[in-house]
N, C-alpha and C positions, 0 to 999 in steps of 0.2 A: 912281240911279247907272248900274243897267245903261239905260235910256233913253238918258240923255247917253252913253254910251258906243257904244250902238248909231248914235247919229244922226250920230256922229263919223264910225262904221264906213261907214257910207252916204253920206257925205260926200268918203270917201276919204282919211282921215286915212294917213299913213303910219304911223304908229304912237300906240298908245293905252294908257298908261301908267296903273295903276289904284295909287293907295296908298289902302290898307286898314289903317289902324292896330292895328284889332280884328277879325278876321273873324268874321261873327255865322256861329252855331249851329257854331263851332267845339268845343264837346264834345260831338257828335252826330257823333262819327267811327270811332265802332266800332258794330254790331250787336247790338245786347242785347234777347235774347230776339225777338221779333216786330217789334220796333222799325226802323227803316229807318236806311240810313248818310247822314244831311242835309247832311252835308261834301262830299261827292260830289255832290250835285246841284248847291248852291251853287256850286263849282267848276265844273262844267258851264255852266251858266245863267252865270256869268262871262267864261267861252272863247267860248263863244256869243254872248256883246253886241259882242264884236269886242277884249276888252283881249288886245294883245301878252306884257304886262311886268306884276307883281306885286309890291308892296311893301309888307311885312306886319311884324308884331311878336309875336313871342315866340309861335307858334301854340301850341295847347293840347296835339297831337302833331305832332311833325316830321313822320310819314309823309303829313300833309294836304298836303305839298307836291306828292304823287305823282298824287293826284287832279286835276292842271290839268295842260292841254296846250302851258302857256304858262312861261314862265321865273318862276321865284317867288324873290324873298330876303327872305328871314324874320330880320330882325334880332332883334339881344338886348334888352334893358333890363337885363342885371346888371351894368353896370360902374356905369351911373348910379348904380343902388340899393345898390352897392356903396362906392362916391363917399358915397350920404347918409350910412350907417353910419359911414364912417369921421371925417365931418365934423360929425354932429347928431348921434352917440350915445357921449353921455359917458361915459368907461370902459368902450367898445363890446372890449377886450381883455379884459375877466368877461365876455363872450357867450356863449351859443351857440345853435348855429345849428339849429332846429326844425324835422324832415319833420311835415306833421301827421297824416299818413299813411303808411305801408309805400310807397307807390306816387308820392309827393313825394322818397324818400333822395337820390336821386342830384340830383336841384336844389338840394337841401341839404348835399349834399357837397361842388358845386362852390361855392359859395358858403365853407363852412371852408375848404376847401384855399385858396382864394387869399385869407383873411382870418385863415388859419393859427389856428382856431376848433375848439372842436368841437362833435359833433354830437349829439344825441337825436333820438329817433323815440319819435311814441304809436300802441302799437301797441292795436288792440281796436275793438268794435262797442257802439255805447251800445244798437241798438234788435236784438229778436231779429230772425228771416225770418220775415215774416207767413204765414198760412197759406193752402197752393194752392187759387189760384182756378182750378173750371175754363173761366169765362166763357162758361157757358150757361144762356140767357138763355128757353130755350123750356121748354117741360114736359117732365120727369123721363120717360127712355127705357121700357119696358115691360120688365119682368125675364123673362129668360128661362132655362129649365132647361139646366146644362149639365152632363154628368157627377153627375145627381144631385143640385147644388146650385143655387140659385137667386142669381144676380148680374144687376148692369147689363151692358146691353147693350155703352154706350160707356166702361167701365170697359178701357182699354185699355194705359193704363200703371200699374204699381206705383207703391203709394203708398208715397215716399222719407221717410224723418224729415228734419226740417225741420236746417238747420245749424247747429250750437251755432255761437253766438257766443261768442269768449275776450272776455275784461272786458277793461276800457280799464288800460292801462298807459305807462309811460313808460320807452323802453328809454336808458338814460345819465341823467346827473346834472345835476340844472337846481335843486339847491338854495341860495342866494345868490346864482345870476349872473341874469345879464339874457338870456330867453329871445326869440328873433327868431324868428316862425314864418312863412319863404317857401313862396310858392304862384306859381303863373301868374296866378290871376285868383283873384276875391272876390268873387261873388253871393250868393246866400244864406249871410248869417255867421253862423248857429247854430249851423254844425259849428267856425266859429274861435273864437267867446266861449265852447263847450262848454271848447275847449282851450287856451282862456287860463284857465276857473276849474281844471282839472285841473294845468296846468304852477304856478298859485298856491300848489293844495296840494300839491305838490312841491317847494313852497322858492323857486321865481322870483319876483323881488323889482319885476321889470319886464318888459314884455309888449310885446313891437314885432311888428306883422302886416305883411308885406310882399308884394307882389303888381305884376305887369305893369301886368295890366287891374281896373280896378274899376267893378265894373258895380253893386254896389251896390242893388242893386234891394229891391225893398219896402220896408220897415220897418227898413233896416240903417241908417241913421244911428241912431234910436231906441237899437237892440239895442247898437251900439257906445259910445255915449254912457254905455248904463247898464251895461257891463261892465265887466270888469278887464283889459280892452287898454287900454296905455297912449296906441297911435298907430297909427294905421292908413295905413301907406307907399304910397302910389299911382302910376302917372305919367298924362300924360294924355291917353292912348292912346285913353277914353272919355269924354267930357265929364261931370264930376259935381261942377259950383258950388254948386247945387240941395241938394248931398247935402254939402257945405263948411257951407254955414248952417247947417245943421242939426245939426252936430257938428263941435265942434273938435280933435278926436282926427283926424281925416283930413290929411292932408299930401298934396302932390303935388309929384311931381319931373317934372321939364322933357326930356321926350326930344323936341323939336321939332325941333331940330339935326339930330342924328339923320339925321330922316327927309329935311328938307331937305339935307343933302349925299347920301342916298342919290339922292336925284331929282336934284342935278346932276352926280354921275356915270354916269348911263345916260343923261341928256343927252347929256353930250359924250364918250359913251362910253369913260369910264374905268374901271378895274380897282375892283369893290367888295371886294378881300381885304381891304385898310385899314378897311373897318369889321367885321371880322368878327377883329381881334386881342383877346387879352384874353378870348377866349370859350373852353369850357369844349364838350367835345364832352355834357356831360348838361347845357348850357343849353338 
């Protein structure tokens, strides 16, 4: 893409319109630990092939908008998926609406509020914090005397106790209704089948996984097939036919539209507010 983009640039294109359904290594947008921020470069390497205009879906943080030098709109997918609930989910009024996370509420609130729902959150850590590495890799420093006592050299910072993790819990009531757990995206589903068996033994009687993007990756049809999610809500922002055969719990919803009237109103430069009604400032 950036090629064709570039050759356009060199071309002389007047303007060079980039839709991006899914932006890859969009949750590589914050710094963690040693780690590099790969949204930023992405962005860069973007601006750089020569695209003007940007048109995205549902990014992973809204602040990735800030990293391009170029105009970006970041549409929704929750009215659609909002659309399916109310039309495929039978006595979708017993719902409610699942963060699966402390750090998913607010996608999950907007989603109740305009489906007048309510809401849970699981709060808790299944695995503890592994123990500090300090990734050295050469031979053990030579102890030397300091004050009397004998320590390492590169022992340089205090050793912290590791952080209790609190247990897995479920804040609110999901006993008899139909629990709906949104997210932005869905790649490794071991943390969503964890908490579809957890919302089970809480009384949820049905399990709807809903997401943007579904990436799907490795062994998640398998994993999804053999759990207790009833359906796994997609749209298809990332092609996954592949991962359709292979489990019939996946559904997709059509945001094609969508994108095609975004792209004819920067054509013929008209006002994109009209697709940004209906939206929720924590979508």
């Amino acid at each position: 893409m950036l090629i064709m983009a570039y050759a356009c640039k060199t071309s002389s294109s007047r303007k060079i319109v980039g839709v991006l359904p899914y932006l890859p290594y969009s949750k590589q947008s914050k710094m963690r630990k040693r780690g590099s921020i790969v949204s930023r470069l992405v962005a860069s390497m973007i601006c750089k092939a020569g695209f003007n205009h940007i048109i995205t879906m549902d990014l992973h943080q809204k602040e990735i908008q800030g990293f391009f030098n170029c105009p970006v709109d970041n549409l929704r997918a929750s009215p659609f998926l909002i659309q399916y609930i109310v039309e495929k989910i039978p006595d979708y009024r017993n719902a409610v609406m699942v963060a699966r996370h402390p750090a998913a509420v607010k996608r999950a609130t907007s989603y109740s509020e305009r489906l007048r729902l309510g809401i849970a959150v699981i709060h808790g850590e299944e695995k503890a914090e592994s123990e500090r590495d300090d990734g050295r890799n050469s031979p053990p420093p030579a102890e030397v005397e300091t004050r009397g006592k004998m320590s390492l050299g590169l022992d340089l910072l205090p050793r912290l106790k590791a952080k209790e993790k609190p247990p897995i819990h479920v804040v609110g009531d999901v006993g008899g209704r139909i629990a709906i757990v949104v997210d932005d995206m869905i790649d490794d589903v071991e943390a969503f089948v964890s908490a579809a068996q957890i919302l089970h033994e809480r009384g949820a009687y049905k399990i709807y996984v809903m997401a943007t993007h579904g990436l799907l990756s490795a062994d998640a049809p398998r994993l999804i097939e053999d759990s207790l999610i009833d359906e796994v809500v997609v749209t298809n922002t990332v092609p996954h036919d592949v991962q359709k055969m292979q489990c019939h719990k996946i559904k997709t919803v059509d945001i094609s539209g969508l994108l095609v009237e975004a792209i004819r109103r920067i054509h013929n430069q008209e006002s994109m507010s009209f697709l940004f009604q209906d939206i929720c400032l924590e979508d």
